[in-house]
N, CA, C and O atoms as a GROMACS GRO file, in nm:
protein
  604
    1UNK      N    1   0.085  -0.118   0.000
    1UNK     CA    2   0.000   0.000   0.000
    1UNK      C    3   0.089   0.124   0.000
    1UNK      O    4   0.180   0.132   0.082
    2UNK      N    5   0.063   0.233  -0.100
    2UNK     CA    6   0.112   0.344  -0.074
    2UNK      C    7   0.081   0.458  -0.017
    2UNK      O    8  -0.036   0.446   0.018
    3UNK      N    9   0.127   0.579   0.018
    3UNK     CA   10   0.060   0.699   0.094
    3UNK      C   11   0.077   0.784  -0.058
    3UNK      O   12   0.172   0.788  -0.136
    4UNK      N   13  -0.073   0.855  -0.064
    4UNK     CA   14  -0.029   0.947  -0.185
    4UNK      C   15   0.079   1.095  -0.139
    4UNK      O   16   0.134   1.097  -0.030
    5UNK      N   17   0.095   1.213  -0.242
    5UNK     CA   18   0.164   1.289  -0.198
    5UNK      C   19   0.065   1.358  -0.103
    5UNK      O   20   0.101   1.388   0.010
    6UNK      N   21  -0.059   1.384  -0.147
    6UNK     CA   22  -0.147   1.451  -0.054
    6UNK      C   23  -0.112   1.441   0.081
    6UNK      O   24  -0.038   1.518   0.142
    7UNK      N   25  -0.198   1.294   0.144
    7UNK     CA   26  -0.147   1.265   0.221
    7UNK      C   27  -0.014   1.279   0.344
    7UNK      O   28  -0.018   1.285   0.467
    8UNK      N   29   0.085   1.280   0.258
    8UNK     CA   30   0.215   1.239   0.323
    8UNK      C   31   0.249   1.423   0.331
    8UNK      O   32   0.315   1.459   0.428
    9UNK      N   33   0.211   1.511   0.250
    9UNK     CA   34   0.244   1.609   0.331
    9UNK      C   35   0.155   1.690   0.397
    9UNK      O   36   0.180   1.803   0.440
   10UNK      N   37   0.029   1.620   0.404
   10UNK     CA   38  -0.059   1.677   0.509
   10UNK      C   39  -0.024   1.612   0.646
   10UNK      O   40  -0.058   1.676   0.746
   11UNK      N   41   0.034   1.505   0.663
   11UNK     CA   42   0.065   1.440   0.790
   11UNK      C   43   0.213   1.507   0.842
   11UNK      O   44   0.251   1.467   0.952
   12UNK      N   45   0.293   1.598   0.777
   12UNK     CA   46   0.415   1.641   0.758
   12UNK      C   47   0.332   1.773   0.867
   12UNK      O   48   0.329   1.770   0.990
   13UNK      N   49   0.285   1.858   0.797
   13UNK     CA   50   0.195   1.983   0.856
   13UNK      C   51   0.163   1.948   0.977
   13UNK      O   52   0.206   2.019   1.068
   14UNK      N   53   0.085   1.837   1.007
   14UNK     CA   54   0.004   1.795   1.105
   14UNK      C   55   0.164   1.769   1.273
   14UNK      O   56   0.179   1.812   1.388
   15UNK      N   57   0.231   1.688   1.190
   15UNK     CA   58   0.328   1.709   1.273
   15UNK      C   59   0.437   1.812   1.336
   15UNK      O   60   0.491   1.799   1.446
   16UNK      N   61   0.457   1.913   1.246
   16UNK     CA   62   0.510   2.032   1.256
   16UNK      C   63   0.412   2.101   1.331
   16UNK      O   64   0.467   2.141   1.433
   17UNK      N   65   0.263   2.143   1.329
   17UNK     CA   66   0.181   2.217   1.426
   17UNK      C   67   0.148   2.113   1.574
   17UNK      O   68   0.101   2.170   1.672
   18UNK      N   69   0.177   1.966   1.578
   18UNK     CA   70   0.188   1.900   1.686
   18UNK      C   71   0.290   1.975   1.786
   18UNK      O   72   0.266   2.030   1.894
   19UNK      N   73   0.374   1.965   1.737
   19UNK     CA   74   0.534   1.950   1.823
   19UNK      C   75   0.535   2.127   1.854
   19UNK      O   76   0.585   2.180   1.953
   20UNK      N   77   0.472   2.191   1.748
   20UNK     CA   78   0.522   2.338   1.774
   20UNK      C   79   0.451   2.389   1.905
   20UNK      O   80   0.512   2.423   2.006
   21UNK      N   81   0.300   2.391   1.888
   21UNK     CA   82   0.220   2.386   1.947
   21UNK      C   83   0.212   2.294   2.094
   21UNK      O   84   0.148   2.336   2.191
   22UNK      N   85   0.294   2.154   2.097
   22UNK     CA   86   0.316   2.098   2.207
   22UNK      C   87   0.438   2.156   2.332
   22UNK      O   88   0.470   2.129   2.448
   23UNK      N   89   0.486   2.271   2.200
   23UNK     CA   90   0.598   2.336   2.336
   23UNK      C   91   0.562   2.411   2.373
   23UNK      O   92   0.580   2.434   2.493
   24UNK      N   93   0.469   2.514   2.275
   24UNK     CA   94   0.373   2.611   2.336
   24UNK      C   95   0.278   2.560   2.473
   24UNK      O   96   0.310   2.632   2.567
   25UNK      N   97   0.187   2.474   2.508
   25UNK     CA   98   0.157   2.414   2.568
   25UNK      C   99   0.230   2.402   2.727
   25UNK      O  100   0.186   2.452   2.830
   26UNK      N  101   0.348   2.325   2.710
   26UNK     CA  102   0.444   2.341   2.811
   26UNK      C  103   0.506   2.407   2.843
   26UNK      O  104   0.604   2.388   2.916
   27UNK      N  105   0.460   2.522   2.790
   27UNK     CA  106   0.548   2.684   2.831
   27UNK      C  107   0.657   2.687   2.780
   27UNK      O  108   0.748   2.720   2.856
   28UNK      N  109   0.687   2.661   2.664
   28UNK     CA  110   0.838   2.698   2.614
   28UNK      C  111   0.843   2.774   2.546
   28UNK      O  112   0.742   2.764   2.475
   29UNK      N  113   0.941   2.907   2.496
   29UNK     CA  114   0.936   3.048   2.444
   29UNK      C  115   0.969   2.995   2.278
   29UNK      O  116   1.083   3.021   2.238
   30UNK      N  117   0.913   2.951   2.218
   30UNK     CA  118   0.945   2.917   2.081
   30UNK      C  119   0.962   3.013   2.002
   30UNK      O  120   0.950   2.985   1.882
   31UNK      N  121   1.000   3.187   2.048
   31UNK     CA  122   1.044   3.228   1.960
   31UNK      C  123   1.197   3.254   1.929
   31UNK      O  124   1.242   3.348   1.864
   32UNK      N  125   1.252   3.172   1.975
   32UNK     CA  126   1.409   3.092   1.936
   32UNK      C  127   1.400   2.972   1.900
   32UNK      O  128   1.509   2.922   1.873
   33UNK      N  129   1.285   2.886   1.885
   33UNK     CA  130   1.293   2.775   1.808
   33UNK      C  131   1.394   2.779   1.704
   33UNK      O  132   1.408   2.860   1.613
   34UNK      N  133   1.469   2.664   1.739
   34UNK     CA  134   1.640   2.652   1.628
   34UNK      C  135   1.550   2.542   1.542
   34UNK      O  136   1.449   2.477   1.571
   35UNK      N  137   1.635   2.552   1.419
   35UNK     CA  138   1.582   2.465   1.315
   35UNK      C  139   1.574   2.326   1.314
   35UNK      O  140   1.673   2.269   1.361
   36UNK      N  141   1.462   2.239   1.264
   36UNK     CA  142   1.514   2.107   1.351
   36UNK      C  143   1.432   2.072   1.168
   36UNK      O  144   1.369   2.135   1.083
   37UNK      N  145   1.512   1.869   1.200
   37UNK     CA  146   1.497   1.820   1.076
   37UNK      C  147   1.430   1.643   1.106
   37UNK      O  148   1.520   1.564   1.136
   38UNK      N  149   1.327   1.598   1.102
   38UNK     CA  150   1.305   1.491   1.150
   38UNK      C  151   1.251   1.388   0.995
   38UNK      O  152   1.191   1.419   0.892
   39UNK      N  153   1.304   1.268   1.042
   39UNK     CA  154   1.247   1.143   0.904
   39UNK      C  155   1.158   1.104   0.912
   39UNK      O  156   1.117   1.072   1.023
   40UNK      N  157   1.088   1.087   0.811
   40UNK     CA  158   0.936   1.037   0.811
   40UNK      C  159   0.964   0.881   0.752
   40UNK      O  160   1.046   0.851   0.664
   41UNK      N  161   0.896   0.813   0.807
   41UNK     CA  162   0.898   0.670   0.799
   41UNK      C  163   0.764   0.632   0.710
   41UNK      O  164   0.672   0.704   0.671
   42UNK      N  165   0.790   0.484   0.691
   42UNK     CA  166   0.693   0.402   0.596
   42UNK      C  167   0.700   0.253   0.650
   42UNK      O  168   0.804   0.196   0.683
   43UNK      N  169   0.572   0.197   0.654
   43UNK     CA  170   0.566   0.042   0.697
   43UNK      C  171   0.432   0.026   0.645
   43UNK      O  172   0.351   0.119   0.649
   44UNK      N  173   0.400  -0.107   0.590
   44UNK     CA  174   0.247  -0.165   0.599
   44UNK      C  175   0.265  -0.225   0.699
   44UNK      O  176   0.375  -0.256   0.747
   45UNK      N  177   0.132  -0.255   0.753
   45UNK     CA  178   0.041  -0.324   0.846
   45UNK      C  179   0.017  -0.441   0.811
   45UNK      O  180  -0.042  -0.447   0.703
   46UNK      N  181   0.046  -0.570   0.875
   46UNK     CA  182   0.007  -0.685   0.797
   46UNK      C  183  -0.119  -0.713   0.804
   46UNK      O  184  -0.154  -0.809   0.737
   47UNK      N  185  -0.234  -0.634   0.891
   47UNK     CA  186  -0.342  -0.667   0.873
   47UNK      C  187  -0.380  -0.523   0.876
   47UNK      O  188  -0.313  -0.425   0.909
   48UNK      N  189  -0.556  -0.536   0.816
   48UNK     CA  190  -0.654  -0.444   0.767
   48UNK      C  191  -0.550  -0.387   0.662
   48UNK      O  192  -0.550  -0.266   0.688
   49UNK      N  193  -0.478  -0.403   0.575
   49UNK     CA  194  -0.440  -0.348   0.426
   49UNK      C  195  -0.382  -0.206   0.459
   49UNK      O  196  -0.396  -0.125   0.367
   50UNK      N  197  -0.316  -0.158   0.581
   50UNK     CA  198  -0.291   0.000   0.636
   50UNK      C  199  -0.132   0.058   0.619
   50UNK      O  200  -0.031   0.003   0.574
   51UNK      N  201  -0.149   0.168   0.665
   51UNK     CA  202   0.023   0.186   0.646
   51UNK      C  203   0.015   0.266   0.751
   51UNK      O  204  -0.070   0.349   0.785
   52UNK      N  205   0.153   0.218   0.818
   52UNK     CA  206   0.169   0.326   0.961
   52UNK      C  207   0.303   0.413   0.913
   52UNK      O  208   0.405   0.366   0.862
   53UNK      N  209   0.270   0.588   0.952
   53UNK     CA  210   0.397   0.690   0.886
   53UNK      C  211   0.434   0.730   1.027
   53UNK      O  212   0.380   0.772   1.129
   54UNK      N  213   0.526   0.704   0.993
   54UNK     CA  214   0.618   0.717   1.139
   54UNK      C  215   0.727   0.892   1.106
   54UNK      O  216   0.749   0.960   1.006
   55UNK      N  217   0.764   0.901   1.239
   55UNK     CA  218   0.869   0.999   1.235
   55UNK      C  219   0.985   1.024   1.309
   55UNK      O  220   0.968   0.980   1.422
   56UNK      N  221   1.098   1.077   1.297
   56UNK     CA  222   1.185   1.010   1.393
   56UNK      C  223   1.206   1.111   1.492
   56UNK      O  224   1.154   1.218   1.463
   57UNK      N  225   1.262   1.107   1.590
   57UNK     CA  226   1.300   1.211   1.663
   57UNK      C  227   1.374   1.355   1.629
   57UNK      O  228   1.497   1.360   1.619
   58UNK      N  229   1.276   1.491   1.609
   58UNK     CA  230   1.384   1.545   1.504
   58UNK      C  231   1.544   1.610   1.558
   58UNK      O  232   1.602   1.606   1.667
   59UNK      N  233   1.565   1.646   1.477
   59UNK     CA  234   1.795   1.661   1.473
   59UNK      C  235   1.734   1.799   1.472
   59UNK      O  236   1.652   1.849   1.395
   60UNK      N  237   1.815   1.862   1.609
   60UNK     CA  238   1.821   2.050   1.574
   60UNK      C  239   1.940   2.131   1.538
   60UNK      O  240   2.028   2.147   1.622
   61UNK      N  241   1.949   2.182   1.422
   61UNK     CA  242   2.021   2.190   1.371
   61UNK      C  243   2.079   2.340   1.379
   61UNK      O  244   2.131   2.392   1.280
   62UNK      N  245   2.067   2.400   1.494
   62UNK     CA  246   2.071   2.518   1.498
   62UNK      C  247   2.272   2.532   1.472
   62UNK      O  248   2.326   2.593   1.380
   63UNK      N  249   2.338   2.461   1.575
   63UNK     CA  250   2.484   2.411   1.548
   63UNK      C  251   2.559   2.409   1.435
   63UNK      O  252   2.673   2.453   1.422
   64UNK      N  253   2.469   2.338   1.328
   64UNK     CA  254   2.493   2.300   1.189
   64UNK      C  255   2.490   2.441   1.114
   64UNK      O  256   2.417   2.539   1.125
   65UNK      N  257   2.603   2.412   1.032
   65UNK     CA  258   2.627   2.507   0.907
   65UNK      C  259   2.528   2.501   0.824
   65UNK      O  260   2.502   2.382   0.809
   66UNK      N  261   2.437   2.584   0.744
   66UNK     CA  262   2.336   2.555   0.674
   66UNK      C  263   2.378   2.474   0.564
   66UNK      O  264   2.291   2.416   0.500
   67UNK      N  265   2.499   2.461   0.532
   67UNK     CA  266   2.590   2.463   0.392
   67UNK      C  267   2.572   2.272   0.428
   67UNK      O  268   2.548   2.210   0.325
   68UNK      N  269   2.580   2.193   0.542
   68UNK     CA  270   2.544   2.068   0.546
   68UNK      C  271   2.426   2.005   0.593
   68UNK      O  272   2.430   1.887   0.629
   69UNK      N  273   2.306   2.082   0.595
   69UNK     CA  274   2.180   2.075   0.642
   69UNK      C  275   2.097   1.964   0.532
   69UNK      O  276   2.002   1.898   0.572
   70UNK      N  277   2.143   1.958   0.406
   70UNK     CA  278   2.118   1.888   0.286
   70UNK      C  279   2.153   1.743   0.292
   70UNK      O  280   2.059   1.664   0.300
   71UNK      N  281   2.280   1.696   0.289
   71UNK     CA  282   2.371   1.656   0.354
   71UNK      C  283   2.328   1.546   0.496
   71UNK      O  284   2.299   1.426   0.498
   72UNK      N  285   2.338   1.633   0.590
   72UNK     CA  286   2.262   1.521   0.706
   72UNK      C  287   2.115   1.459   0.675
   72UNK      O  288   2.073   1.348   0.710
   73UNK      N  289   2.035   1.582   0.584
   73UNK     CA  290   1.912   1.546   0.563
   73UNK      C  291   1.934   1.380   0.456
   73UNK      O  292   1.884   1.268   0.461
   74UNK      N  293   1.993   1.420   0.403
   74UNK     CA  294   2.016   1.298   0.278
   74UNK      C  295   2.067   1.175   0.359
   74UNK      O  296   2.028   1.058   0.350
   75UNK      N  297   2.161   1.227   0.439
   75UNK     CA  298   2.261   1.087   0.511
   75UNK      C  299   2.134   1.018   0.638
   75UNK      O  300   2.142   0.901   0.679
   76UNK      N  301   2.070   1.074   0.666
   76UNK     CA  302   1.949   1.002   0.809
   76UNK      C  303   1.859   0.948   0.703
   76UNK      O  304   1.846   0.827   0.720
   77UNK      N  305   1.787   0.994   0.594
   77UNK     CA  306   1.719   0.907   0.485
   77UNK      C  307   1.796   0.770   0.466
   77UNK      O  308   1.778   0.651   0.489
   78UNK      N  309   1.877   0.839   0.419
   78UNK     CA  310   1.997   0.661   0.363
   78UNK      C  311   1.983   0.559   0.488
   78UNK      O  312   1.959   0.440   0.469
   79UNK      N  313   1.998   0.607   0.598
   79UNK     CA  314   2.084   0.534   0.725
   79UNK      C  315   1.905   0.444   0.776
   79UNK      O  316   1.904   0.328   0.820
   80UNK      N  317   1.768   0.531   0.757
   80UNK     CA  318   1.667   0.504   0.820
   80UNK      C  319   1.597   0.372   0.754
   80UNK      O  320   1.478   0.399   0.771
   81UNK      N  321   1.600   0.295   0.716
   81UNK     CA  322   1.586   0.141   0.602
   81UNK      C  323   1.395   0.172   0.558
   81UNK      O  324   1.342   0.115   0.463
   82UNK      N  325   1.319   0.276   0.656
   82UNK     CA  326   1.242   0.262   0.591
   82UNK      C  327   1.165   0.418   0.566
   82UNK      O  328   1.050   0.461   0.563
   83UNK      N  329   1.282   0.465   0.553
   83UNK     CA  330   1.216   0.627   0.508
   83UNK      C  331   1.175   0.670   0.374
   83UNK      O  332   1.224   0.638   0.266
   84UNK      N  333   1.073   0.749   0.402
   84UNK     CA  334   0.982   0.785   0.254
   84UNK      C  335   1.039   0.938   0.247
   84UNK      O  336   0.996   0.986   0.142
   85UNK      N  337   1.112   1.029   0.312
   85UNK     CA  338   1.104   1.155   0.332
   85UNK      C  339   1.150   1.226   0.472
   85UNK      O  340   1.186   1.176   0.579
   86UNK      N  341   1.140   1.331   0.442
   86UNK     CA  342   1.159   1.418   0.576
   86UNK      C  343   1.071   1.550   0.573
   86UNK      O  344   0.997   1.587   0.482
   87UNK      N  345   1.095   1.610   0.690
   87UNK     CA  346   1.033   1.733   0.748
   87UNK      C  347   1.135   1.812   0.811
   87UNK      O  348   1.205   1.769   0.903
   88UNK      N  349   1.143   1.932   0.760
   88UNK     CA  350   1.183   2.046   0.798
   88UNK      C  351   1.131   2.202   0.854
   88UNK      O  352   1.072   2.285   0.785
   89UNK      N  353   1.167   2.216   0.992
   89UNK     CA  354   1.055   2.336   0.992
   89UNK      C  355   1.173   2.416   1.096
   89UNK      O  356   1.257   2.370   1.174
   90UNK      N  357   1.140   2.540   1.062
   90UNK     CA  358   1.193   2.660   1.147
   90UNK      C  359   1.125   2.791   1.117
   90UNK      O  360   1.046   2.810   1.025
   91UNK      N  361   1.180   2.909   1.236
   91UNK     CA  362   1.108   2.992   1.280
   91UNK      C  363   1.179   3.140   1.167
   91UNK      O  364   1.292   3.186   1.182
   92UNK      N  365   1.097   3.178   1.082
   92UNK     CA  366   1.185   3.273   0.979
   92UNK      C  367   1.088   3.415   1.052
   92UNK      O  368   0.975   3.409   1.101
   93UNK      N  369   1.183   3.543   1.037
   93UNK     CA  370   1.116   3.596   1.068
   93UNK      C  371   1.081   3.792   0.951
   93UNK      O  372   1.177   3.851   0.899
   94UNK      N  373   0.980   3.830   0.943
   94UNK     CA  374   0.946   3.936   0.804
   94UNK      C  375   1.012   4.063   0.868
   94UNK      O  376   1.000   4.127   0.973
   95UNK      N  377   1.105   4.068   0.730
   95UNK     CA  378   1.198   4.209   0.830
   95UNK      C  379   1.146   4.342   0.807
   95UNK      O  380   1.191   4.438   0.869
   96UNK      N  381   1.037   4.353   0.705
   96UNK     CA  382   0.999   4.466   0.717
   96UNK      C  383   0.822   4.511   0.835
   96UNK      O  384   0.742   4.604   0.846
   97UNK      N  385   0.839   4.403   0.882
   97UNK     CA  386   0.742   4.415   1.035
   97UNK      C  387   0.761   4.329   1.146
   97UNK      O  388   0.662   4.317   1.219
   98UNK      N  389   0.870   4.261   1.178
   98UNK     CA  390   0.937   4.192   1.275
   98UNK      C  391   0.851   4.058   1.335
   98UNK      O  392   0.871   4.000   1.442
   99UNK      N  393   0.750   4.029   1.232
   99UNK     CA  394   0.659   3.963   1.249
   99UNK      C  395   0.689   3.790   1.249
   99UNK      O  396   0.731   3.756   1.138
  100UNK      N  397   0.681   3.704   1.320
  100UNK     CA  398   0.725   3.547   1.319
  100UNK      C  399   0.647   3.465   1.270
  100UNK      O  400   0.536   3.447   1.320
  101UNK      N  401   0.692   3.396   1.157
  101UNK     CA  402   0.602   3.268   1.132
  101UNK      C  403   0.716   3.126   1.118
  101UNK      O  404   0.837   3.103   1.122
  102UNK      N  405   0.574   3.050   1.097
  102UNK     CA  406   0.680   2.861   1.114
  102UNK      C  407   0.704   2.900   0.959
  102UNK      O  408   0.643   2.975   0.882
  103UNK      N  409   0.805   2.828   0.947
  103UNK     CA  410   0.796   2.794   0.817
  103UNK      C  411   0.822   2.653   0.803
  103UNK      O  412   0.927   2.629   0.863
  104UNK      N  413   0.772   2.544   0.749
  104UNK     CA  414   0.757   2.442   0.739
  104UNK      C  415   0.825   2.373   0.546
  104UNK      O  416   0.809   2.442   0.445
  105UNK      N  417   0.874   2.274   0.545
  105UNK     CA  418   0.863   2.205   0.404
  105UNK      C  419   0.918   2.061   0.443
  105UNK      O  420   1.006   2.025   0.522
  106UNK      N  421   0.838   1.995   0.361
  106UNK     CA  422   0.857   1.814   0.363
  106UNK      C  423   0.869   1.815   0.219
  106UNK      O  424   0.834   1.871   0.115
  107UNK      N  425   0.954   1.699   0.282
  107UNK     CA  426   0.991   1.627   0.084
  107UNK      C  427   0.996   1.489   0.107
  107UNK      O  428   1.059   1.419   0.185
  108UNK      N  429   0.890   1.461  -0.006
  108UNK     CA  430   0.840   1.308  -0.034
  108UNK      C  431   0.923   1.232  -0.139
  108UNK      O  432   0.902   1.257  -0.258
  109UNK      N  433   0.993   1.161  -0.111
  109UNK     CA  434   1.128   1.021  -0.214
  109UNK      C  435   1.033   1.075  -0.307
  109UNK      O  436   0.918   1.100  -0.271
  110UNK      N  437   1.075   1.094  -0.432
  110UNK     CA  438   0.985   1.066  -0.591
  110UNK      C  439   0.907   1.150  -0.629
  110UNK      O  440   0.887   1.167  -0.749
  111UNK      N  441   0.839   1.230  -0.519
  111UNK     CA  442   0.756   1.353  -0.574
  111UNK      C  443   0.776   1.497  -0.524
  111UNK      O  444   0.696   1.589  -0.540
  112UNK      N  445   0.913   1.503  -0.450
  112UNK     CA  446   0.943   1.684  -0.464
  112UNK      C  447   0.892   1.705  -0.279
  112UNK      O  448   0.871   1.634  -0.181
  113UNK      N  449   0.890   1.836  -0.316
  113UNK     CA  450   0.922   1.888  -0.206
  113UNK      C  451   0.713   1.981  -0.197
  113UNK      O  452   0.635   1.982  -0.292
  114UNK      N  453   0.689   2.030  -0.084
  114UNK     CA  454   0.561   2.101  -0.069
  114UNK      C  455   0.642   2.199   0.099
  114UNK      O  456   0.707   2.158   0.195
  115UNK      N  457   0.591   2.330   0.058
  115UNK     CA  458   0.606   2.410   0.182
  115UNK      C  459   0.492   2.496   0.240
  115UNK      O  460   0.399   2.513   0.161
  116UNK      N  461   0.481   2.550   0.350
  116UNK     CA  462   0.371   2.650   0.417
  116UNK      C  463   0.464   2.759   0.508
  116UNK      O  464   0.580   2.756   0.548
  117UNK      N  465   0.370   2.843   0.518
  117UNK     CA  466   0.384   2.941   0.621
  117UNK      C  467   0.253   2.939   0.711
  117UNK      O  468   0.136   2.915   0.681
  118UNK      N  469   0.334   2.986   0.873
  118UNK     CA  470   0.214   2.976   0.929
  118UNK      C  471   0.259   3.054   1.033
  118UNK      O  472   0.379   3.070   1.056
  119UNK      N  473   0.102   3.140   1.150
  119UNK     CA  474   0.153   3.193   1.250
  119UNK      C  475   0.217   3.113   1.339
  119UNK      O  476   0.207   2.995   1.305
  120UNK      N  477   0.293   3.132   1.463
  120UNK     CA  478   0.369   3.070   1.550
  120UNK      C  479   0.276   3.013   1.633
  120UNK      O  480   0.347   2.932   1.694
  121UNK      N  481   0.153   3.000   1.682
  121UNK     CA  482   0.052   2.955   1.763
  121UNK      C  483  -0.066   2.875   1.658
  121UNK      O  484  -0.173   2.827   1.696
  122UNK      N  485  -0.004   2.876   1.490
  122UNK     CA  486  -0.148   2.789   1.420
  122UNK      C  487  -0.213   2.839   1.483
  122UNK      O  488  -0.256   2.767   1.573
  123UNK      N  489  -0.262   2.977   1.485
  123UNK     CA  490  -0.478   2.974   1.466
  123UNK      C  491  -0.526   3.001   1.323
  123UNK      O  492  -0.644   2.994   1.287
  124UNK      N  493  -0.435   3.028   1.257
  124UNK     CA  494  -0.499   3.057   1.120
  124UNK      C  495  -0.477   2.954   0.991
  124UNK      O  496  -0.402   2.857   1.007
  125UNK      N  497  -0.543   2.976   0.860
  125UNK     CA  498  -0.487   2.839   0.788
  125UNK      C  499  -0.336   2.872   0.767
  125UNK      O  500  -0.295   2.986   0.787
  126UNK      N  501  -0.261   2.780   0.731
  126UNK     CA  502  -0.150   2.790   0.652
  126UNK      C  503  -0.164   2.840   0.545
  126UNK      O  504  -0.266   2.827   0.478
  127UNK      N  505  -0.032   2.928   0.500
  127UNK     CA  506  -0.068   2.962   0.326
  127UNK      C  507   0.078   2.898   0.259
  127UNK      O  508   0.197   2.927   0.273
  128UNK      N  509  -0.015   2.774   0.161
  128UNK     CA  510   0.079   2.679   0.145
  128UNK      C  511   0.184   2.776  -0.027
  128UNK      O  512   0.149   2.867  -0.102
  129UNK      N  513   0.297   2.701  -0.020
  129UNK     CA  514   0.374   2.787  -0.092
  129UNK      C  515   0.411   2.706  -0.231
  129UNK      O  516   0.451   2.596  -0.192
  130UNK      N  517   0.415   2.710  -0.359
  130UNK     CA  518   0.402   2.644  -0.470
  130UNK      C  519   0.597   2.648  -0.475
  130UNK      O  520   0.639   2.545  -0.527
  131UNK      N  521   0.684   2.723  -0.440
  131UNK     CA  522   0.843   2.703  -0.441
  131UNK      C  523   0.883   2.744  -0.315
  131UNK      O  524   0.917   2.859  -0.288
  132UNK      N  525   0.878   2.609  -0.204
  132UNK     CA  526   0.954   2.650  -0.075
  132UNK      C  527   1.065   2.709  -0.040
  132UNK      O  528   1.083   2.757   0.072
  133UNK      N  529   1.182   2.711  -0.169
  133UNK     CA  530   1.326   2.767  -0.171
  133UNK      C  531   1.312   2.952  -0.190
  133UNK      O  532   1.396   3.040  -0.175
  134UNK      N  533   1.121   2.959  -0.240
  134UNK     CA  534   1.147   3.096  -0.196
  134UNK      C  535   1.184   3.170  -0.100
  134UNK      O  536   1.230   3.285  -0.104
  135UNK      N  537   1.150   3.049   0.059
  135UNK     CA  538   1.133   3.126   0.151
  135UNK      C  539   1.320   3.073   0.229
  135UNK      O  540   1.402   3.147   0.285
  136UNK      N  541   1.331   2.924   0.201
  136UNK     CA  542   1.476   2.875   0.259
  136UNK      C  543   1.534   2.878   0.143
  136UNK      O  544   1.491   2.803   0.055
  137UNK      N  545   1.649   2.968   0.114
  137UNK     CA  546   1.758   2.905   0.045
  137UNK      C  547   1.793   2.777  -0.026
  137UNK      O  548   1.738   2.684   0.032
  138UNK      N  549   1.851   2.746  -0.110
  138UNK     CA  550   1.882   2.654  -0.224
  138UNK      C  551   1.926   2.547  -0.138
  138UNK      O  552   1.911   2.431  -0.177
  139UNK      N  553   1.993   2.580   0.005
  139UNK     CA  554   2.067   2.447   0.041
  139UNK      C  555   2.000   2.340   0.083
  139UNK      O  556   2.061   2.245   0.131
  140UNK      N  557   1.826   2.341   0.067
  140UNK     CA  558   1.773   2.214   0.094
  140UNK      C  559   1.719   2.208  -0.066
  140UNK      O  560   1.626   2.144  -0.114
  141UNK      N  561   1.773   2.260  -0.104
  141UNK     CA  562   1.702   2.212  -0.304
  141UNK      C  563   1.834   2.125  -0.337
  141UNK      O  564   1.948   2.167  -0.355
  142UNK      N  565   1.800   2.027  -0.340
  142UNK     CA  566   1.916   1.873  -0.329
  142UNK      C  567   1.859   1.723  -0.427
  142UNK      O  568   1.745   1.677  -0.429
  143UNK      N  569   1.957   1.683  -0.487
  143UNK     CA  570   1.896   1.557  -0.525
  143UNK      C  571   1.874   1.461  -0.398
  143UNK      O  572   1.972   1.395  -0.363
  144UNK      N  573   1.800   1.452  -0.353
  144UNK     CA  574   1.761   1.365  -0.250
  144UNK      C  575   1.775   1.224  -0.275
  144UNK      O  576   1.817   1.144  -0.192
  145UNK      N  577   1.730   1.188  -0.419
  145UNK     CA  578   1.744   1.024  -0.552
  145UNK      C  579   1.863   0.993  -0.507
  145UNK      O  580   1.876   0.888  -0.444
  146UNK      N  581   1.961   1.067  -0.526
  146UNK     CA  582   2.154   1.066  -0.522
  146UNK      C  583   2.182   0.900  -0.404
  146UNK      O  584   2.148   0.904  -0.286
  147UNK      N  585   2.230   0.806  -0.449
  147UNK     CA  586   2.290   0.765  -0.340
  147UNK      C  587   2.404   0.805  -0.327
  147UNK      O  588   2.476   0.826  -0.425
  148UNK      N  589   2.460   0.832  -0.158
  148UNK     CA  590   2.569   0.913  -0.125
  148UNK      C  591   2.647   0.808  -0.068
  148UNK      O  592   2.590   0.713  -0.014
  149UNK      N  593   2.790   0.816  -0.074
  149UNK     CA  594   2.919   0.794   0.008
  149UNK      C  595   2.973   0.843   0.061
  149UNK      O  596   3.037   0.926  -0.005
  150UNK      N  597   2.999   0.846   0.196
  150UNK     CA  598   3.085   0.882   0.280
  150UNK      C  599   3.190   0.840   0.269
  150UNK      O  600   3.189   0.720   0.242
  151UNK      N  601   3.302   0.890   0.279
  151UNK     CA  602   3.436   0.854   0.306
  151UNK      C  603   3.522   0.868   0.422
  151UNK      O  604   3.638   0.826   0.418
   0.00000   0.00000   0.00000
């Protein structure tokens, strides 16, 4: 069974306003949220015909040079035996009104990448974005296909 793209990056969203929203919750000041990068998983169900999408614990990458953010993203796909993708989300902020939003983008193996913007508390819809590299830089526009070697 497969997950369509729909799907797989509506569950991407769903998890990015989980986790954001779950620190909000516990009182944490998320407006230093550092950039974090987590794998999205794939398994069928051997029964009822289902698929469970998993995600991994995400990597914050605030440490990281943006210049290898591509890079780790590619190398935790390779390393995860059953990843379909990843999720990327951090806190960008509009310099001509100092205003904060998430910015969110997942990329699905085989069908590209999908991004949003959103307020920092989700009460409003997302306004989803047709070229996410408008808003992040080129260094997550990557052949993801590539198998990589380390040396």
């Amino acid at each position: 069974m497969n997950i369509s793209p729909f799907d797989f990056h509506n569950e991407a969203y769903n998890m990015i306003n989980t986790t954001v929203s779950g620190a909000i919750d516990y009182g944490l000041d998320i407006s230093t949220l550092p950039p974090h990068l987590s794998i999205m998983t794939s398994e069928d169900l051997l029964h009822d015909n289902k698929l469970m999408l998993g995600f991994s614990l995400p990597e914050i990458l605030q440490d990281v040079g943006t210049d290898f953010w591509s890079f780790i993203a590619h190398q935790k796909m390779q390393e995860e035996e059953h990843s379909v993708g990843f999720v990327f989300w951090c806190l960008i902020e509009d310099s001509r009104n100092g205003v904060q939003s998430v910015f969110g983008m997942s990329y699905f193996k085989g069908e590209g990448f999908k991004g949003f913007l959103s307020d920092i508390e989700f009460q409003s819809e997302p306004t989803f974005l047709t070229d996410p590299h408008e808003i992040v830089p080129a260094f997550l526009d990557y052949d993801f296909e590539e198998n990589c070697v380390v040396h």
